[in-house]
N, C-alpha and C positions, 0 to 999 in steps of 0.2 A: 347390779353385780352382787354375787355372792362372795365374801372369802371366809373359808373356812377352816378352824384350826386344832391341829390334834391339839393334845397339852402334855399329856407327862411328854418329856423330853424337850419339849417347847417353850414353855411356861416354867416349868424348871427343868433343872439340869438332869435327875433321876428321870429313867424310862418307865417307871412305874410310881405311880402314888401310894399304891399298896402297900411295894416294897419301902417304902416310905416308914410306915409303918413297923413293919419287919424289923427292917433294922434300928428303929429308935431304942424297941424294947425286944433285942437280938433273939427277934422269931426266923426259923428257919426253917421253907418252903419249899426249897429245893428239889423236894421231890413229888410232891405237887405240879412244879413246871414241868418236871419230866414226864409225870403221867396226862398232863395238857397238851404236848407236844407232842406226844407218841397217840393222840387223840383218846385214852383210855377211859376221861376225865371231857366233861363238858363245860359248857361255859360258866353256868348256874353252878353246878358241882365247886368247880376251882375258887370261884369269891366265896361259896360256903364255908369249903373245907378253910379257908384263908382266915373267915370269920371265923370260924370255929376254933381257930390256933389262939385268935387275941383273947376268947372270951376265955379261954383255958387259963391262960395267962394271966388273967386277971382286969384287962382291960375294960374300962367304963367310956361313956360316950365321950367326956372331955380328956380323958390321957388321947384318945383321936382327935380330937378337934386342937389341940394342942400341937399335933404337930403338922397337920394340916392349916392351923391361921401362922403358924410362926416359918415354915421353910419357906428360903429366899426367894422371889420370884426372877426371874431371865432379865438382865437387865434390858431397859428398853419396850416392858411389856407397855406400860402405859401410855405410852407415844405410838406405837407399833398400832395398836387396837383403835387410838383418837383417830390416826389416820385414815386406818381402812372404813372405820364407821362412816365417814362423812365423806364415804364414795359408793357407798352397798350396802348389803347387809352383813353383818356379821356374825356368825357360829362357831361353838366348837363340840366336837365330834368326838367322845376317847373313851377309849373303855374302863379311863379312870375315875376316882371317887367325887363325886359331884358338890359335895363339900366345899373342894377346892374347886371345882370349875366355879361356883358361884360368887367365891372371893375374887378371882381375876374375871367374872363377868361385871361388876362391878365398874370397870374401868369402860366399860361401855359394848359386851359383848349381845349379840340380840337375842340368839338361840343358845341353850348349853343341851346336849345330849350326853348324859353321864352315868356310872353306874353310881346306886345308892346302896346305905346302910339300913336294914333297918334294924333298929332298937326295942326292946324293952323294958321300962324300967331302969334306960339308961347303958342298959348290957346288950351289945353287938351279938344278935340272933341271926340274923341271912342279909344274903345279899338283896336288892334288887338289880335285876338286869334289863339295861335299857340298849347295850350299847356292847352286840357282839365283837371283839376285840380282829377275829380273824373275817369278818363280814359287816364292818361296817359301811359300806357301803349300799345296803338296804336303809340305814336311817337319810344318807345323802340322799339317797330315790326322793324317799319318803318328802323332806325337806324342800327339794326343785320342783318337786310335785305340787306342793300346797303354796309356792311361791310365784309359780310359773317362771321358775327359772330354766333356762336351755345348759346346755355346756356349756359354749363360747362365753357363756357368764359367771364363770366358774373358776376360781382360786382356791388350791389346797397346799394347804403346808402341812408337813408329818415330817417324821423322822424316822419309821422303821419301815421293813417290809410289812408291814400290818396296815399302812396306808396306800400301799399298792392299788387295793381293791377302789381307792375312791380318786385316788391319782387317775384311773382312767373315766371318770366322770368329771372331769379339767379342761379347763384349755390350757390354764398354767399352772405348773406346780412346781411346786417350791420345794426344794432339800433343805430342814435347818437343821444343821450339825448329826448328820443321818449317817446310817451304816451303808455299807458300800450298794447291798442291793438295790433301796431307793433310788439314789444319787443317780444310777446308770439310768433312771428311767424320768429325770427330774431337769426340766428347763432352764430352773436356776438354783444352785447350791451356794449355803450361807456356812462358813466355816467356826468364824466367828461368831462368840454368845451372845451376842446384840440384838436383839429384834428390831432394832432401829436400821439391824443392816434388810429389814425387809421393806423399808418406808421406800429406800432407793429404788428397789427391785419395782415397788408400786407404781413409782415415776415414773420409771421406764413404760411399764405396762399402761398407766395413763398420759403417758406423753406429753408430762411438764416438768 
C-alpha cells in the first residue's frame, strides 16, 4: 500500500508554506497569485518571483529556516504517519518547501516530493521545482511506477482542489479539513484538526 500526503494544509494548518513565510515578515504576493491563476505566470516564475520578494527584503537562509523548524505541526502528525508506515509505504507529495517536508518526514515519512530553495551565500536566489502544484499528479505516475504500485493501492489525503489531479490515482481519498471542491469528490472527509482522526479512517480501510 501507498499513502500519500499533501502537507501545507495537512501537516499544518496554513495552505501554503510559502505563505508562511510571507506573512512572518509581512511580504505581500497577492498579485503574483493572481497572475498564477489567470496562468500569465508559470510555475518556476511564481516561487522565483516569491524568492525574489524575501531576498529584497532582506532575508537569509535561517530567518527561513526559522520559521519553517518553529510553526506548529497538525496535531496527531506523529501518530498519523507511525500508523500508516507500518502498513505501506509512505509519501508526501506538495508543491511546498521541502525544508519542512523533511522535518515531518522524520517521524517516519519514506518519499518527500517538495519544492526547494536554492541559496547562495546563505541568500534565497531561485526556486527549485520538483513538484508542479496544479499537476502533481505526474510525480504520483512517477512514484507507482518505480514501486510497482497499482491504484487499488493507493491512499491520498489533500485538502485543496490542487489534489484533484492525484485523488483520481486513489482508490481512497481522504478530505482533511478541505475546501468544498475536494470534499465532493473524497470517500472520507476529516473535519476535525487531528490527524489521528485519519488512524480510524485506516482501520476501516484495513479492517481491524
Amino acid at each position: 500500500m501507498l499513502i500519500v500526503f499533501d502537507m501545507d494544509g495537512v501537516f499544518i494548518k496554513e495552505r501554503s508554506s510559502w505563505k508562511l513565510i510571507h506573512n512572518a515578515y509581512g511580504i505581500d504576493n497577492r498579485d503574483l497569485i493572481e497572475l498564477y491563476k489567470k496562468g500569465k505566470i508559470n510555475d518556476q516564475e511564481f516561487i522565483d518571483k516569491d524568492i525574489e520578494r524575501w531576498r529584497l527584503k532582506g532575508l537569509k537562509r535561517k530567518d527561513i529556516l526559522k520559521v519553517l523548524n518553529e510553526v506548529k505541526l497538525t496535531p496527531g502528525s506523529k501518530e498519523c504517519i507511525k500508523f500508516f508506515k507500518e502498513r505501506g509505504e509512505t509519501a508526501i507529495i506538495s508543491g511546498g518547501i521541502d525544508i519542512l517536508a523533511k522535518r515531518i518526514a522524520k517521524f517516519g515519512i519514506d518519499y518527500i516530493f517538495a519544492n526547494g530553495i536554492e541559496f547562495k551565500e546563505d541568500i534565497p536566489i531561485r526556486g527549485i521545482l520538483r513538484v508542479p502544484p496544479k499537476n502533481k499528479k505526474i510525480v504520483l505516475k512517477n512514484l507507482m511506477e518505480k514501486l510497482g504500485i497499482k491504484k487499488d493501492e493507493v491512499i491520498v489525503v489533500g485538502d485543496t482542489k490542487y489534489d484533484l489531479c492525484v485523488f483520481k490515482l486513489a482508490k481512497y481519498k481522504i478530505a482533511f479539513n478541505s475546501d468544498e471542491i475536494l470534499e465532493r469528490y473524497a470517500d472520507f472527509s476529516v473535519k476535525k484538526r487531528d490527524l489521528k482522526e485519519l488512524i480510524k479512517i485506516g482501520k476501516y480501510i484495513f479492517n481491524f
